[in-house]
C-alpha positions as CSV (number, residue, x, y, z in Angstrom):
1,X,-46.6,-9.2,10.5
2,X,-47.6,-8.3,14.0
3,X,-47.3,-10.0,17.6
4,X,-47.6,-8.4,21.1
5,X,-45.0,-7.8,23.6
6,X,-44.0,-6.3,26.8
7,X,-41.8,-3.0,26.8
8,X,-39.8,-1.7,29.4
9,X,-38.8,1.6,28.4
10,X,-35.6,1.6,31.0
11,X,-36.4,4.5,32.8
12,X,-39.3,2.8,35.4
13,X,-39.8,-0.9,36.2
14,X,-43.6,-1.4,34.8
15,X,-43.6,-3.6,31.9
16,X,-45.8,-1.9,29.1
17,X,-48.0,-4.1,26.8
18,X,-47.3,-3.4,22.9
19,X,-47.8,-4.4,19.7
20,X,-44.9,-5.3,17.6
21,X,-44.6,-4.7,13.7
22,X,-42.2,-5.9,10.8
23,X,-41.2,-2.8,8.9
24,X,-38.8,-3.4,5.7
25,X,-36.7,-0.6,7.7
26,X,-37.1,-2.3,11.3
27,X,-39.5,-3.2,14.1
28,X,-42.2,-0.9,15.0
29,X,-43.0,-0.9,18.8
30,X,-46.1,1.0,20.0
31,X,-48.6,0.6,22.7
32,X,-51.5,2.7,25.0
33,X,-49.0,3.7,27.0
34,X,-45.7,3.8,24.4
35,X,-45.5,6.2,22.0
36,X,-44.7,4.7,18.3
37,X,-41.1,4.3,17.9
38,X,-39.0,2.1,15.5
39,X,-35.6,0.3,16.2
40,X,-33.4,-0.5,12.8
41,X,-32.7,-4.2,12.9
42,X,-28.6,-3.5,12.9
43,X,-29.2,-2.0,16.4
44,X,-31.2,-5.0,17.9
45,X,-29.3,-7.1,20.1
46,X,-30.1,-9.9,22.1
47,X,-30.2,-9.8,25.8
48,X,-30.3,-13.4,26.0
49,X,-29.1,-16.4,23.3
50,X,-32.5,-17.4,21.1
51,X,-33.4,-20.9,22.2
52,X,-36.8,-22.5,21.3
53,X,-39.4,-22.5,23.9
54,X,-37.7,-19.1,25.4
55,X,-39.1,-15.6,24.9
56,X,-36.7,-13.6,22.9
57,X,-35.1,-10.7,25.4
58,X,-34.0,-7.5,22.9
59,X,-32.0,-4.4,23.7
60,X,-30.9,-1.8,21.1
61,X,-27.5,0.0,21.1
62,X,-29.4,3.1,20.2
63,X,-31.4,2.9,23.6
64,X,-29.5,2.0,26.5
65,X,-31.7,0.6,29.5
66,X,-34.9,-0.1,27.3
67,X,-35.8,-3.8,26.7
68,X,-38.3,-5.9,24.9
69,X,-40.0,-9.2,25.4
70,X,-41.2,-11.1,22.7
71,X,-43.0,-14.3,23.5
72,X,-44.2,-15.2,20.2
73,X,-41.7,-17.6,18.8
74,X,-43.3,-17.3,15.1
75,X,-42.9,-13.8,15.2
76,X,-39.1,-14.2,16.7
77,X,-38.3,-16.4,13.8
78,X,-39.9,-14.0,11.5
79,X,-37.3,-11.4,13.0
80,X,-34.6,-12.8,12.8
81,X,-34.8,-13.3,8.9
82,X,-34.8,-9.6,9.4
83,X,-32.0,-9.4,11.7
84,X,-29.7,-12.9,11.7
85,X,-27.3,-11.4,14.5
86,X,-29.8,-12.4,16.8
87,X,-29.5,-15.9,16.4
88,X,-25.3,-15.7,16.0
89,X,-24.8,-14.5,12.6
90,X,-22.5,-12.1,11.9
91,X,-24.1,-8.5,11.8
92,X,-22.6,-6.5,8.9
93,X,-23.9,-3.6,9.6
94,X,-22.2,-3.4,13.3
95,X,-19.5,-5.0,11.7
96,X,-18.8,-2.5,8.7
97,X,-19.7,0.5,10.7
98,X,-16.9,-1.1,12.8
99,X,-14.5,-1.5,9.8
100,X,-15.2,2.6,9.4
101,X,-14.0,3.8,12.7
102,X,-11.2,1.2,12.8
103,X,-10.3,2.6,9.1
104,X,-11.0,6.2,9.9
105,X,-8.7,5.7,13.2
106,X,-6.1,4.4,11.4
107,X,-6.2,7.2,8.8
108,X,-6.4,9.5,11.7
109,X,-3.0,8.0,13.3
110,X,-1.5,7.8,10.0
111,X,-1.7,11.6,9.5
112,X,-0.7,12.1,13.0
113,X,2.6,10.1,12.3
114,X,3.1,12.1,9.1
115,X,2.5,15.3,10.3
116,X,4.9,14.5,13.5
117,X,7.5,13.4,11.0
118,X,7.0,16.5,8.5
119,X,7.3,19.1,10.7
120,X,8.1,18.2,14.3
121,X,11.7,17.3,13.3
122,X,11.9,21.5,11.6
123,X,10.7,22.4,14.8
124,X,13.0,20.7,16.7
125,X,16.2,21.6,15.2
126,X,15.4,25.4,16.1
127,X,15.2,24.3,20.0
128,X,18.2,22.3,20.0
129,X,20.7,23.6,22.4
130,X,23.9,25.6,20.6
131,X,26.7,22.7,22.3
132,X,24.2,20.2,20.9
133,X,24.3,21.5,17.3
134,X,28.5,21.8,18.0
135,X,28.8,18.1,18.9
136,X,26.5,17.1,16.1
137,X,28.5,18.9,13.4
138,X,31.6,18.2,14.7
139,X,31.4,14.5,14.2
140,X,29.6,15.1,10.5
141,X,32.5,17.0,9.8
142,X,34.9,14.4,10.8
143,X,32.9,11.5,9.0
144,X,32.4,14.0,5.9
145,X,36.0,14.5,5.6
146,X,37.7,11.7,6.6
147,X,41.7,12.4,6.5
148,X,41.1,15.3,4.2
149,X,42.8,18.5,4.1
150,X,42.0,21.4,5.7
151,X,42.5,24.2,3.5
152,X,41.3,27.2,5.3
153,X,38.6,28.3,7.1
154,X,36.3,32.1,6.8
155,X,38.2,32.4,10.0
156,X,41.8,32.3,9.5
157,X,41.6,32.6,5.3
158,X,40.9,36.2,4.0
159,X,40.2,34.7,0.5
160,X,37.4,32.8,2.3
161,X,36.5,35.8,4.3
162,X,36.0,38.4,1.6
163,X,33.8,35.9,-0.2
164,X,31.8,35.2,2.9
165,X,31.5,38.9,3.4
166,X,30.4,39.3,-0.1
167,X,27.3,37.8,0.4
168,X,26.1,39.2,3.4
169,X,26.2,43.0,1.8
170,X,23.1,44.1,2.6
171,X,22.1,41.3,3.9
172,X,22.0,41.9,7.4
173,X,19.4,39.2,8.3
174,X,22.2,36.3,7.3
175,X,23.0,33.9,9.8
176,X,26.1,33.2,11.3
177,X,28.0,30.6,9.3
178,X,31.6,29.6,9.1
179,X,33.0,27.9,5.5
180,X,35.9,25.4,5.2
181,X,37.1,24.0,1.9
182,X,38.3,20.8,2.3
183,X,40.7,18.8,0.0
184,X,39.3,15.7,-0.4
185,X,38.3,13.5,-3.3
186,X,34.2,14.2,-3.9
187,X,32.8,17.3,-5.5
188,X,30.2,19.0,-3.0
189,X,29.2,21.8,-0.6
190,X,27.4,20.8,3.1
191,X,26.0,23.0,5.3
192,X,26.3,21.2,8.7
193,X,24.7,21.7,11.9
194,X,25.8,24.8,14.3
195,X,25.9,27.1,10.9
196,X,28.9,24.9,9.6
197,X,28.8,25.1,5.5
198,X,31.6,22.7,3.8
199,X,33.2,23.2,0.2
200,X,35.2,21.0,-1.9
201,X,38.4,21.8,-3.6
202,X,36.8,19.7,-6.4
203,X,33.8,22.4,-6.3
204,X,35.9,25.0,-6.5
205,X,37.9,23.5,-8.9
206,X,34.5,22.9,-11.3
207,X,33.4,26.6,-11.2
208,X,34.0,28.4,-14.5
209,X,33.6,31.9,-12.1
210,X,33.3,33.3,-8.7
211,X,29.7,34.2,-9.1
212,X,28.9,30.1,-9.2
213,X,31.0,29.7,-5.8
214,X,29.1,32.5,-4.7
215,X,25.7,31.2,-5.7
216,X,26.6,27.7,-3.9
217,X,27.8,28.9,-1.0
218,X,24.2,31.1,-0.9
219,X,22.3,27.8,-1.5
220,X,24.1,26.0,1.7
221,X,23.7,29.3,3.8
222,X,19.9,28.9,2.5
223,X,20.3,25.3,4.0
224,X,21.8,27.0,7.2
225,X,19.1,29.2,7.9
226,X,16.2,26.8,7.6
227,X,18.6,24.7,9.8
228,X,17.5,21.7,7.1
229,X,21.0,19.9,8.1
230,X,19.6,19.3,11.9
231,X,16.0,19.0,11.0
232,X,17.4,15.8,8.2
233,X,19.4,14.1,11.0
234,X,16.6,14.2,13.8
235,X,14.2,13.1,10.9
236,X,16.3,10.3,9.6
237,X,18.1,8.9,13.2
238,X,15.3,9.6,15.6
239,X,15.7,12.4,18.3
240,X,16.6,9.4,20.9
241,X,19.1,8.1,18.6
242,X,20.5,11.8,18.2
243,X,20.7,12.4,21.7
244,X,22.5,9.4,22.2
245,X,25.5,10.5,19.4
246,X,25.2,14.0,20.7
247,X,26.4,12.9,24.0
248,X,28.2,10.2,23.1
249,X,26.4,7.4,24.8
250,X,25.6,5.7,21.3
251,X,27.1,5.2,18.2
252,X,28.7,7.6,16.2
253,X,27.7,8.7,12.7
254,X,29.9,6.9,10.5
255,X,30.4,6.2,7.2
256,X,30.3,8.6,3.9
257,X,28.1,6.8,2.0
258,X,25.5,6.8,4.8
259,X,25.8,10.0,5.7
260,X,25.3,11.1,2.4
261,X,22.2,9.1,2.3
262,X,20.9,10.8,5.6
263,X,21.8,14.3,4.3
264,X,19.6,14.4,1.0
265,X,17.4,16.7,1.8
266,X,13.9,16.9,0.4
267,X,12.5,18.8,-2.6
268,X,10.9,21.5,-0.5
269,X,13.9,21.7,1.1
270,X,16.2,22.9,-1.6
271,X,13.2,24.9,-2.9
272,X,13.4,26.9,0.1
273,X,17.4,27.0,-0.1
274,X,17.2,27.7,-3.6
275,X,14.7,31.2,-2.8
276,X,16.7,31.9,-0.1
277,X,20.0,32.4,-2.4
278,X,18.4,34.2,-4.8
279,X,16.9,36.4,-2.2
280,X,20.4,36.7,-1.1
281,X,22.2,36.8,-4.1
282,X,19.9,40.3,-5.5
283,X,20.5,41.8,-2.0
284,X,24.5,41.1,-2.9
285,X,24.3,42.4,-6.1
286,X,25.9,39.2,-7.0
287,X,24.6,37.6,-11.0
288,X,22.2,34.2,-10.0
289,X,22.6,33.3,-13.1
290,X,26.2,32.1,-11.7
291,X,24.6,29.6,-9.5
292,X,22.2,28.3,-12.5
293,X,25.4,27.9,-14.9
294,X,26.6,25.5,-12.6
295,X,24.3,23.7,-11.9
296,X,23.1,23.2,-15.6
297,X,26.8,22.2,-15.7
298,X,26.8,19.2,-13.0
299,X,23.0,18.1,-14.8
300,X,25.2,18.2,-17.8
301,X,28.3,16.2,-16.8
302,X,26.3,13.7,-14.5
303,X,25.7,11.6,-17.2
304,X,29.3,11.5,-18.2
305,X,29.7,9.6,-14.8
306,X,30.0,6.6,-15.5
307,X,32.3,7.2,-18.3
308,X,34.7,9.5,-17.3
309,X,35.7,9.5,-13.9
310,X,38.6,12.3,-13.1
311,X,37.5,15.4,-12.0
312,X,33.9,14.6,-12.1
313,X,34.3,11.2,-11.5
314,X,32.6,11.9,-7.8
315,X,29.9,14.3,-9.6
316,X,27.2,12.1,-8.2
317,X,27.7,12.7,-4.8
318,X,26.9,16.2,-5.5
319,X,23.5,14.9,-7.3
320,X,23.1,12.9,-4.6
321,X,22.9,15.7,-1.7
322,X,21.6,18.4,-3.7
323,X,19.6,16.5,-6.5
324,X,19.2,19.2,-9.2
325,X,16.3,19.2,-11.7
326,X,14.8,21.5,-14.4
327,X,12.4,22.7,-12.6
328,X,15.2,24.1,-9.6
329,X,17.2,25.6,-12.8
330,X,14.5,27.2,-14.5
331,X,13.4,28.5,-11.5
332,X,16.7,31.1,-11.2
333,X,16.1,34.6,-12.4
334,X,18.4,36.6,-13.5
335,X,18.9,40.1,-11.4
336,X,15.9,42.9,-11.8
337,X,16.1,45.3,-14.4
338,X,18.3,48.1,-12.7
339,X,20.5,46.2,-10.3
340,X,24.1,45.9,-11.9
341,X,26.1,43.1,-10.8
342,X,29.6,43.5,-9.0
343,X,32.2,41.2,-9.0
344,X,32.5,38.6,-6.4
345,X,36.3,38.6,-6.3
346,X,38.7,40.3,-8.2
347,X,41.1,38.2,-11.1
348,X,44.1,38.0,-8.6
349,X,41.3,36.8,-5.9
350,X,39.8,34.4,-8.1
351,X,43.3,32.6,-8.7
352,X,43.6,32.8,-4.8
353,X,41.1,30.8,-4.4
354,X,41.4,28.2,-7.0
355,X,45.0,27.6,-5.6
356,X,43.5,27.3,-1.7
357,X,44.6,23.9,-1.6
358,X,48.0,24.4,-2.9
């Protein structure tokens, strides 16, 4: 179907006669003095609303500034089976191209919010002020163990001190940590903000060897060097939050059960702090296999839980924290062909340290 029309092609004020032409892919414009062009129908919007007895005004989103007048209303009507958006319908087209950028933003801020949460929060916890990471894991610490007993610290225990020494042999990239065992009634090791690592009696009291207390307390000085315990808190409370406990303008963290819930760290997480104590543990000389024999031990007794109580009564707040799977235990290696193990601690050290608490 054809019709004439007048063009203006937006760039000069002279009106251009042309002849107009229904293409199954849109409307053909062309004229003496107008090169042939075509405008798809999803593009064609109308300057002014179709009314009968009216010329039909036309723009196109493609071609800012250029207009067209058609005067022929059987033509117009013609068109607009073509292109119903003229005369008020909805225009899929405009509106599902719509639907993709809306979708492809939201996508976009999605992956934006994840990445932000995935990695700003390890990025953080490596510019947080030193006094910062003190105030955070001092009041972990007191949440973590309550009224518990303070048995000794790597400071002032040289039991503690000759094990913590231990591990750094030939290790000289370690970070600074400090360990205290703790009396109180759960089963677990925490590294804490500010290099703090915390041990159990109940731990202590579940290792068949020195070599597993050894390959723990690797793990958590893994945690300590990936600084996964300040990284967990910002992720989980929200930097504003954090700020506000760190300088005690806000709540305090409080209560075990939720602190336990904030401390589980990720899969990655104890990947990394699982590499990093074997790294650690070969440098040592000290047998990983230690640290795989325990934890084949708690996956063991974990489903003796519910039943047995006691010793391992607490065993899932170990699980909990440090959730241990196949694949982490399978993953240990025993030392490389040529490296002999030493001992951790000697017999008289061992029952030294299994009688901390005492």
């Amino acid at each position: 179907m054809h019709a004439g029309a007048r063009f203006f092609d937006g760039e000069t004020a002279r009106d251009h006669a042309v002849t107009l032409e229904l293409l199954p892919e849109g409307l053909a414009i062309e004229g003496p003095a107008v090169a042939r062009r075509v405008w798809s129908f999803a593009g064609l919007i109308a300057i002014t609303p179709m009314r009968a007895g009216y010329p039909l005004r036309l723009g196109h989103d493609a071609f800012p500034g250029a207009r067209l007048v058609v005067t022929q209303e059987s033509f117009a009507r013609q068109l607009v089976l073509s292109a119903p958006h003229l005369a008020g319908a909805p225009n899929l087209k405009r509106a599902g191209r719509l639907a993709a950028i809306i979708v492809a933003c939201a996508l976009f801020a999605i992956g934006v919010t994840y990445g932000t949460l995935s990695y700003a929060p390890q990025a953080l916890a490596f510019v947080l002020p030193e006094s910062w990471r003190d105030n955070l894991a001092d009041q972990v610490e007191a949440t973590f163990t309550g009224n518990g007993k303070l048995c000794g610290t790597s400071a002032d225990n040289p039991l503690l001190r000759i094990l913590s020494a231990r591990l750094q042999e030939d290790n000289p990239e370690a970070p600074p940590f400090e360990l205290k065992v703790y009396d109180i009634d759960i089963l677990n090791a925490f590294a804490l903000p500010g290099g703090r690592i915390i041990m159990t009696r109940k731990l202590i009291d579940a290792a068949q060897a020195p070599s597993e207390v050894a390959g723990v307390l690797a793990h958590e000085i893994g945690h300590v060097y990936h600084r996964h315990a300040e990284a967990q808190l910002i992720r989980a409370m929200g930097i504003e939050l954090l700020l506000q406990v760190i300088s005690g303008g806000g709540d305090s963290i409080s209560g075990l059960a939720g602190l336990l819930a904030i401390l589980r760290y990720s899969r990655d997480a104890e990947r990394e702090a699982d590499g990093y104590a074997q790294d650690m543990l070969i440098k040592a000389a000290v047998d990983p296999l230690g640290l795989k024999r325990f934890f084949e031990e708690i996956k063991k007794l974990e489903g003796r839980q519910g039943s047995g109580g006691g010793l391992f009564g607490a065993m899932s707040d170990m699980m909990s924290t440090h959730p241990v799977t196949d694949e982490r235990i399978a993953a240990i290696k025993p030392l490389p062909q040529g490296v002999v193990a030493r001992p951790v601690l000697s017999d008289a050290e061992w029952a030294g340290l299994r009688q901390i608490c005492e």
